[in-house]
C-alpha positions, 0 to 999 in steps of 0.5 A: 500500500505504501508504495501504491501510495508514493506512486500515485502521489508521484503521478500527482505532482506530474500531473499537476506541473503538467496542467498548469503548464497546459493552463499557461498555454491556453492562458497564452492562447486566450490571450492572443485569441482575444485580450479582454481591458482591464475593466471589461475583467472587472465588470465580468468579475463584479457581473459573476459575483452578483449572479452567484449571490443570486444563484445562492439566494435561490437555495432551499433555506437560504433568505430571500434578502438579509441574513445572508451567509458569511462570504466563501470568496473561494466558493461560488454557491451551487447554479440550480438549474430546471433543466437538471430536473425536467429530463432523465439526465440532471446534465450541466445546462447551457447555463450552468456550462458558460463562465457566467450564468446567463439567467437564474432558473426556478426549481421544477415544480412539484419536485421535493428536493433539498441541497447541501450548502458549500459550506459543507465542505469548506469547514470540515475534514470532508472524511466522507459524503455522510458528513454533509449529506446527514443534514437533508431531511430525508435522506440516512446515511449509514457506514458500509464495507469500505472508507467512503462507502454508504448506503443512502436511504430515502424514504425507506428506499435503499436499505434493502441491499446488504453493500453499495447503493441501491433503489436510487440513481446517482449523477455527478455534473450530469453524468450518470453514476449508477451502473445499468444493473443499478448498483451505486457506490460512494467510493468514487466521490471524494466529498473534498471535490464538491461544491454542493449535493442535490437530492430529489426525494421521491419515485422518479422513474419518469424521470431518471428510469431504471432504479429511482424508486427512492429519487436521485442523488446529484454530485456537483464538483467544483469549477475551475473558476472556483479553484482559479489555480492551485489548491492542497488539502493536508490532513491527519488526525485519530485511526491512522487517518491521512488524506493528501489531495491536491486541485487545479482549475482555471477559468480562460474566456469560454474554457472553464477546466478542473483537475482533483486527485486525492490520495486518503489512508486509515488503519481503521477504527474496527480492526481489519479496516484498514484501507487505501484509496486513490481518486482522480476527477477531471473536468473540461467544460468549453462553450464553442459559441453562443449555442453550442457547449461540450463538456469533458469528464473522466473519473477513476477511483481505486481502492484497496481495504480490508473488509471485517465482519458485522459483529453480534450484539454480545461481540458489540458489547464486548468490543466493539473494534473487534474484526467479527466472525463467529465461526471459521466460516465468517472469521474476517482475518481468517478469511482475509476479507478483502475488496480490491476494486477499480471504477472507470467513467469517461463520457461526454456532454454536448449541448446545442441551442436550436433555436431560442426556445429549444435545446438538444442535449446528447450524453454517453459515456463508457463506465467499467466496474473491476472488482475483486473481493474476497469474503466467503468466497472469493469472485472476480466480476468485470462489468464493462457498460455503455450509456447514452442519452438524447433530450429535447427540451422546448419552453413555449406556450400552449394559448396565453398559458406558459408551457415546459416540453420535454421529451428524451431517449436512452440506451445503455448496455452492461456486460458482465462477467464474473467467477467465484472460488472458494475461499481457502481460510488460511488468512492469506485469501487463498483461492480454492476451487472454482464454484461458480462462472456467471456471463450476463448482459443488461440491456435497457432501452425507452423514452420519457416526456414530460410537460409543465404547463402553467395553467392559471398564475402561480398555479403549475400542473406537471406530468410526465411519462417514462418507458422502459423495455430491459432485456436480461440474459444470464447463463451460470455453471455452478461446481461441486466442492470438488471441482466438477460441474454440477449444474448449468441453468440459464434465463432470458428475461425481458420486463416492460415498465411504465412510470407515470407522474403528475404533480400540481404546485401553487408559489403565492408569493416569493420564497413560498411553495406549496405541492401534491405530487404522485410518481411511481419507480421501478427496479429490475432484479440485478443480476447478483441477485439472479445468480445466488441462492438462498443460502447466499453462495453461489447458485441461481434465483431466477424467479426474481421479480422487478419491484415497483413501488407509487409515492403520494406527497404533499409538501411546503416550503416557506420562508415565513421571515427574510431570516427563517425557512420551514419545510414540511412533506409528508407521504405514503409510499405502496411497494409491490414485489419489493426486492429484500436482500438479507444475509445468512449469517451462517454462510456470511453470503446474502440473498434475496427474495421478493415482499410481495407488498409493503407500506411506507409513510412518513414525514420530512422536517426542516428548518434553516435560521439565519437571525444574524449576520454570520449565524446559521441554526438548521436542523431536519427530522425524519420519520418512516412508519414502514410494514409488511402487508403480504410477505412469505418470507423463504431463506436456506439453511443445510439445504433447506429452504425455510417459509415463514409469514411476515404480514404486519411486521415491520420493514427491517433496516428502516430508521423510523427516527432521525434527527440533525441540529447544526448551530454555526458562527462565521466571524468576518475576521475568518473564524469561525465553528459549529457543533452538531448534534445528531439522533438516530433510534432504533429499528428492526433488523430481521424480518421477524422483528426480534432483534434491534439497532441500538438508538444513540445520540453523537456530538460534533465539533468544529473550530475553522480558520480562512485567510485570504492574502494579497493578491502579490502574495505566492499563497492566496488563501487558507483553511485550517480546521479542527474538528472532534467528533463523538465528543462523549465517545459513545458506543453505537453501531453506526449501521446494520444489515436484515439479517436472515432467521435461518440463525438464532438471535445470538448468532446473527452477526448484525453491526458494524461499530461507529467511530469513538472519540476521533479529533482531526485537523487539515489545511488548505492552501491556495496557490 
């Protein structure tokens, strides 16, 4: 690891001399190209900054005029774009690709979305994304098998899986991030890239399709114009913590371009967590000519960490640190649990004005998923993927009323091929005999459309409707423990999903809205899902059923004072065949069956209070009530396969509870802090509602520094930061699986620790 370390670094300062000798040539370029007066720079400078205010004022909680934030001079505010929401892609609008906004946009309407403020991730060690994203009402977020990765969960949605992301769809800057089978992963966005997250809550298969059943997470990294040259990040502090990362960006007339690498390690707070991890995002945004814009990203992100196992509830009692196991079967050291993953995006944006009123915007881009992981079996599963996507979107009028039309299409393909060995348990991960080889393919193809008509002032009725036809084939060879070929089962399969919605939004006044919206989201099976059996080895369940689920809200958003926003949405969410994955404790393999219905319902608060200059008091709630209605729940065990109704019990792995206070103080000497406080209670983790997540309460916090320099001066600017999480060092279990029945309660391994006590510091320095 150490020298994968110092290579990657070395390849860092390479790549950064060699940028910023390819920034001065342009910047050369530009400059012969076309030489701007020293006071047509200044008004485009006083020009960005007033827009950028505005882009800020339009936040969800921000003020409409007084209290506003204390000035980030390194940090524009997010441009918040309807175009990102009105199509199946949140793509960089035309807009958001010039080197100034044209126009400040509106939010969609009847779309329940919240969004991370840039301060975020200024003030803070950026350690992963749950550190920002746990301030959304709505959206949990909980610690997986990897250092940046979580699973996500809104609305109940997401949780049902037992690693990555599922049940959601994922973009960053417009790219899609979620692979064709679904899964979405954490590891690849590095939080200290970012200048803000959007997340749209809800059913949104009409607009983003396969998958969405719980909404879309939107990343959105920083622009050259903010870095405007070079930046470090330092920082180290409990665990073996350490992250070293380095930005270059520059703005040159219609080029806006941005380099992040990053490099972070840790010994671990659980024993046998150890990691180490590399990131590099790159990003080439250039506006040809008032109507045309292209837009360049690549991402590669590689990781290597150890993996331990999910403890009991008398091992989390004990020591919560502890590796996990309860047998050689699940004994993490033994079985040297490992995951050495690589994740490849490189794609492109092209966006073109057809005329005033019309744009077409063409997406592709080519994502390769390469994983080796080592548990209780060791697989090896390569997934090469293609996406593309062509939107059409036209603002004109239907009579007098003002009328949004959209209307796109998509195509994406994922091979997959993988193969599974037994695992040796001689604590070196020692591939036995082969078990199983799997060759799959995913294939989706459909269209969407979608219209906002403004029918009366003030008054929005939107509709849309998506459409998919998927096309799965998968062919699995499964050996005996001898080696032998035991079976051969193969499956086509081919699902056809519609997903309608319509909403009816009224704005009375600036900084209100009010809304009803009903939306629906599908997800087809993925193909893990179809090649492993009930006892979560290697084997084939291809009876697995697509799940869709219908999502009815009602929401609120009001700035009841130029200093105070309130937001409120409740809603009920119905699932068919929703897909359950559990894991089995005895085998450490997990599994899935569908629940044939089940019911979720649930209220999101928020609050966002600036009472003065510098002051920010926020805090979100959110409640989920979710259960069964009709479930048979099947799992294996030595070869059996065991039934069991689950009618009336509760949905496992769904907090019901959470809460999030942030008070913070920015003084305009550069000073500033806040501490946080964040409740989460307790919630089933079976099916049959025996066993539990222990509730806790965790205390925050920080103490930061920004110095900006004289413009002669070599270093313009600096952040440090403090910060001291769980400050009473409270044990809890910061996340758990559903856990199958086919063990008893005692044995069911269940929880991965949480941090104790950690303090880290950093710095920033620009260049």
């Amino acid at each position: 690891m150490v020298c994968q370390r110092l290579s990657v670094l070395t390849g860092v300062i390479i790549v950064t001399a060699g940028l910023s000798f390819w920034g001065v040539s342009l910047h050369v370029w530009a400059q012969e190209a076309d030489v701007p007066s020293p006071r047509e720079k200044q008004l485009r400078q006083d020009l960005k900054r007033i827009l950028d205010e505005l882009d800020q004022l339009k936040q969800p909680g921000a003020p409409a005029s007084g209290g506003a934030p204390p000035e980030q001079p390194s940090a524009a505010a997010p441009v918040r774009q309807m175009s990102e929401l009105e199509g199946g892609t949140p793509e960089v609008s035309l807009q958001d690709m010039s080197i100034v906004s044209q126009r400040v946009q509106m939010r969609p309407a009847g779309v329940s979305i919240s969004a991370t403020e840039p301060t975020e991730y200024q003030s803070q060690p950026t350690r992963h994304m749950r550190e920002s994203l746990e301030s959304l009402p709505g959206v949990i977020i909980r610690q997986a098998n990897g250092p940046r990765d979580f699973s996500i969960s809104i609305r109940g949605s997401g949780v049902k899986t037992t690693f990555a992301v599922r049940e959601l769809k994922m973009y960053e800057d417009g790219f899609i991030q979620t692979q064709s089978d679904g899964l979405s992963r954490l590891d690849i966005h590095d939080p200290w890239f970012m200048r803000s997250v959007e997340v749209t809550k809800g059913a949104s298969s009409s607009l983003y399709d396969n998958y969405a059943l719980g909404g879309m997470i939107h990343f959105k990294t920083r622009r050259g114009s903010d870095i405007n040259g070079v930046e470090t990040f330092l920082s180290g502090g409990s665990f073996g913590y350490q992250k070293q990362a380095v930005a270059v960006g520059k703005q040159y007339q219609n080029l806006d371009v941005s380099l992040f690498v990053s490099n972070v390690a840790e010994q671990g707070y659980i024993r046998h967590s150890d990691y180490d991890t590399q990131t590099i995002n790159f990003n080439f945004r250039f506006k040809i000519d008032d109507k045309q814009n292209f837009y360049f990203k690549a991402i590669n992100n590689w990781l290597d960490t150890n993996v331990p196992t999910r403890l009991t509830l008398s091992q989390f009692r004990d020591d919560p640190r502890y590796a996990g196991g309860t047998s050689t079967s699940n004994d993490a050291k033994r079985l040297a649990q490992r995951r050495l993953d690589r994740r490849t995006i490189i794609g492109g944006l092209y966006e073109r004005e057809l005329d005033a009123n019309t744009t077409l915007t063409i997406e592709a881009d080519y994502d390769l998923k390469d994983i080796n992981q080592t548990f209780t079996q060791i697989t090896d599963n390569i997934n090469p993927n293609y996406k593309h996507y062509t939107d059409l979107r036209h603002n004109g009028r239907l009579g007098d009323m003002p009328l949004k039309s959209y209307v796109g299409f998509f195509v994406n393909n994922m091979e997959q091929e993988g193969q599974s060995f037994a695992n040796g348990g001689d604590y070196q991960g020692t591939r036995g005999v082969l078990r199983q080889r799997t060759r799959g393919t995913i294939r989706n193809v459909g269209g969407r459309v979608r219209e906002e008509l403004e029918f009366v002032p003030k008054w929005t009725l939107a509709g849309g409707l998506g459409f998919e036809q998927s096309q799965l084939s998968i062919q699995a060879i499964d050996y005996s423990s001898a080696g032998a070929v035991s079976t051969r089962a193969s499956a086509d399969r081919t699902f056809y999903n519609w997903a309608p919605e319509l909403s009816l939004s009224w704005k009375p006044a600036e900084g209100y809205r009010h809304w009803i919206r009903g939306s629906t989201g599908y997800g087809i099976p993925q193909l893990s899902n179809l090649t492993t059996g009930l006892d979560g080895l290697a084997g084939t369940n291809f009876a697995l059923k697509p799940q869709r689920n219908l999502n009815v809200e009602i929401g609120t958003e009001s700035q009841v004072h130029k200093t105070l926003t309130l937001s409120a949405t409740g809603y009920y969410v119905f699932f068919k065949n929703e897909i359950i994955s559990q894991v089995n404790s005895s085998s450490g393999g997990s599994f899935s069956v569908n629940a044939d219905s089940s019911q979720y319902r649930g209220v999101e608060l928020a609050y966002n209070w600036r009472p003065a200059a510098g002051w920010r008091f926020s805090g979100a709630y959110t409640h989920v009530d979710a259960k069964y209605i009709n479930f048979t729940d099947k799992y294996g065990s030595t070869g059996a396969v065991t039934t069991a109704v689950r009618d009336g019990k509760e949905v496992p792995n769904v907090a019901r509870d959470v809460i999030n206070f942030k008070e913070e103080y920015d003084h305009p000497s550069g000073w500033g802090g806040w501490f946080e406080t964040s409740y989460h209670g307790s919630y089933f983790l079976n099916n049959n509602n025996t066993v539990r997540m222990p509730e806790y309460w965790l205390l925050n916090l920080n103490l930061h520094k920004n110095m900006e320099f004289a413009s002669s001066s070599y270093i313009r600017s600096a952040k440090f930061y403090l910060q001291l999480d769980n400050v009473a060092d409270t044990k809890y279990a910061a996340s758990g699986n559903i856990i199958a029945d086919s063990t008893a309660d005692a044995s069911k391994t269940l929880f991965f620790a949480g941090y104790g006590r950690a303090l880290y510091g950093g710095v920033t320095l620009g260049f």
